[in-house]
C-alpha positions in Angstrom: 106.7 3.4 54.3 103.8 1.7 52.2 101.6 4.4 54.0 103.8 7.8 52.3 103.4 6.0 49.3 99.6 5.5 49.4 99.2 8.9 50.4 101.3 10.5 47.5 99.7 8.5 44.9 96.3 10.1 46.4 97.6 13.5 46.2 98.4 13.1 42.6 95.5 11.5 42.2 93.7 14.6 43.8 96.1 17.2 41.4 94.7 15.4 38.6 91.4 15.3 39.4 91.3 18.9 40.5 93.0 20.1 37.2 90.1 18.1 35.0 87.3 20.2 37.3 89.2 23.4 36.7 88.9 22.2 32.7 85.5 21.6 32.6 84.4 24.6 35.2 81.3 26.3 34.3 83.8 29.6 34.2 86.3 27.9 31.9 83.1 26.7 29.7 81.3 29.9 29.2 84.5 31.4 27.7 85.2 28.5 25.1 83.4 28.8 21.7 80.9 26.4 20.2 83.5 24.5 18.5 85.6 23.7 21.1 82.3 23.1 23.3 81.7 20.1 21.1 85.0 18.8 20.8 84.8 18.7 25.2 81.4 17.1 24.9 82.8 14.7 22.2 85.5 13.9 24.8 83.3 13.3 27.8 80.9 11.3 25.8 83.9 8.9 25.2 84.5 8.8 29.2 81.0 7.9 29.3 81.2 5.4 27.2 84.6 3.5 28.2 82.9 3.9 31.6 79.7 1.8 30.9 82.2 -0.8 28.9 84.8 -1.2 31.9 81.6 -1.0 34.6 79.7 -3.8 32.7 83.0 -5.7 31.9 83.8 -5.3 35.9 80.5 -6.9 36.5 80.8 -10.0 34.2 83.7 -11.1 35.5 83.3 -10.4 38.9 80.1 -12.4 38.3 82.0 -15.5 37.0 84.4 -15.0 39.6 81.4 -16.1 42.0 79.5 -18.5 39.9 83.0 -20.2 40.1 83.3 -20.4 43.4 79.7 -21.6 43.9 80.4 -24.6 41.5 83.9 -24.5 43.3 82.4 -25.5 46.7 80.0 -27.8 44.8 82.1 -30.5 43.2 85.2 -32.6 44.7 88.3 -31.6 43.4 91.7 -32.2 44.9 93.9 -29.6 47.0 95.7 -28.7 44.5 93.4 -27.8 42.0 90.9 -26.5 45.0 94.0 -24.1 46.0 94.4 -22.4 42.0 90.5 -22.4 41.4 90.2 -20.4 44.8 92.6 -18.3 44.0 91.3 -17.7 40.7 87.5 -17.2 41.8 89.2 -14.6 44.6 91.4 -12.7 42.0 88.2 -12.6 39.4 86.2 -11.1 42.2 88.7 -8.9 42.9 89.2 -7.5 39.8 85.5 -7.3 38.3 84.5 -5.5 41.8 87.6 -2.5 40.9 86.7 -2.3 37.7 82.8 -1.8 38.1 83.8 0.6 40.9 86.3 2.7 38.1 84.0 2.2 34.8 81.0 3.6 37.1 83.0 6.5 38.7 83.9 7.0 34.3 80.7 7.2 33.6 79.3 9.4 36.0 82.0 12.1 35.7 81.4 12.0 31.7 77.9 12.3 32.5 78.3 15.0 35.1 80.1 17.3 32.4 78.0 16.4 29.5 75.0 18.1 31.5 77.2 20.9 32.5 78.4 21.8 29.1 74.8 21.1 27.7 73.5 23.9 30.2 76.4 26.3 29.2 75.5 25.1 25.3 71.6 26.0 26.4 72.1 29.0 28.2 74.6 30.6 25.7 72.5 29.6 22.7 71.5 33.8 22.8 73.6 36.1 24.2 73.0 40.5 23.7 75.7 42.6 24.3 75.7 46.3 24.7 79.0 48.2 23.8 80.6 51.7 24.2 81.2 52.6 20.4 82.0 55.2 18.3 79.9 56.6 15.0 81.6 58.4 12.2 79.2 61.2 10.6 80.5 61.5 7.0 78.1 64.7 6.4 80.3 66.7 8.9 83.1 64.6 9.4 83.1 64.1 12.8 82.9 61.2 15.3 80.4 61.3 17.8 79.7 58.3 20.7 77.5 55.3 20.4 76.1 52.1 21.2 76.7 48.8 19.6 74.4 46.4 19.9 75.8 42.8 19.1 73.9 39.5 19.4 75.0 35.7 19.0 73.3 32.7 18.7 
């Protein structure tokens, strides 16, 4: 039973995750304008960031989860307490290692799609197009085909 569940929360997991690539695809970036570019950067720079916060956080207390049990095993204390600061230590361990392993996995993925929407930014930064068109001759009154040439940068 506990394995079905395990295994649908990684398919969501998987939906999700597929979903946010499909987002920030280089297809799905070349055909967003410069002002939404910059509100996706904004957004992944914010990923980065909350991912070097929890990743250094992680590390702290996963840190002091060890330095406790070091002084733990180094002073005489009585079960009881020996039992809850063990625990503790464990638990602190614990949870600074799975957060350093999220905030890290944050970070790179805000940093992986601040380079690829800087290369899409770089690359896009002059673009030339050449376009069927139609010229209107006011002398004679006629139309007669053309070219237009438009460029963006």
């Amino acid at each position: 039973m506990l394995n079905r569940v395990i295994l649908c929360l990684m398919f969501t997991l998987l939906i999700f995750s597929a979903n946010a690539q499909n987002t920030y695809s280089t297809r799905n970036l070349q055909q967003l304008s410069s002002e939404e570019l910059f509100l996706y950067r904004q957004k992944s720079a914010n990923l980065q960031r909350r991912g070097e916060i929890v990743a250094l956080t992680g590390g702290v207390v996963g840190l002091l989860g060890i330095l406790a049990g070091v002084i733990l095993t180094d002073n005489n204390t009585s079960d009881e307490d020996s039992d809850f600061l063990v625990a503790t230590s464990a638990a602190m361990i614990t949870a600074g290692s799975i957060a350093t392993i999220v905030g890290f996995s944050f970070y790179m993925t805000g940093s992986s799609r601040i380079n690829r929407i800087n290369k899409i930014q770089f690359t896009n930064s002059l673009r030339l197009e050449l376009n069927p068109g139609i010229l209107y001759s006011s002398h004679n009154h006629e139309f007669h085909p053309g070219l237009t040439l438009k460029m963006s940068f």
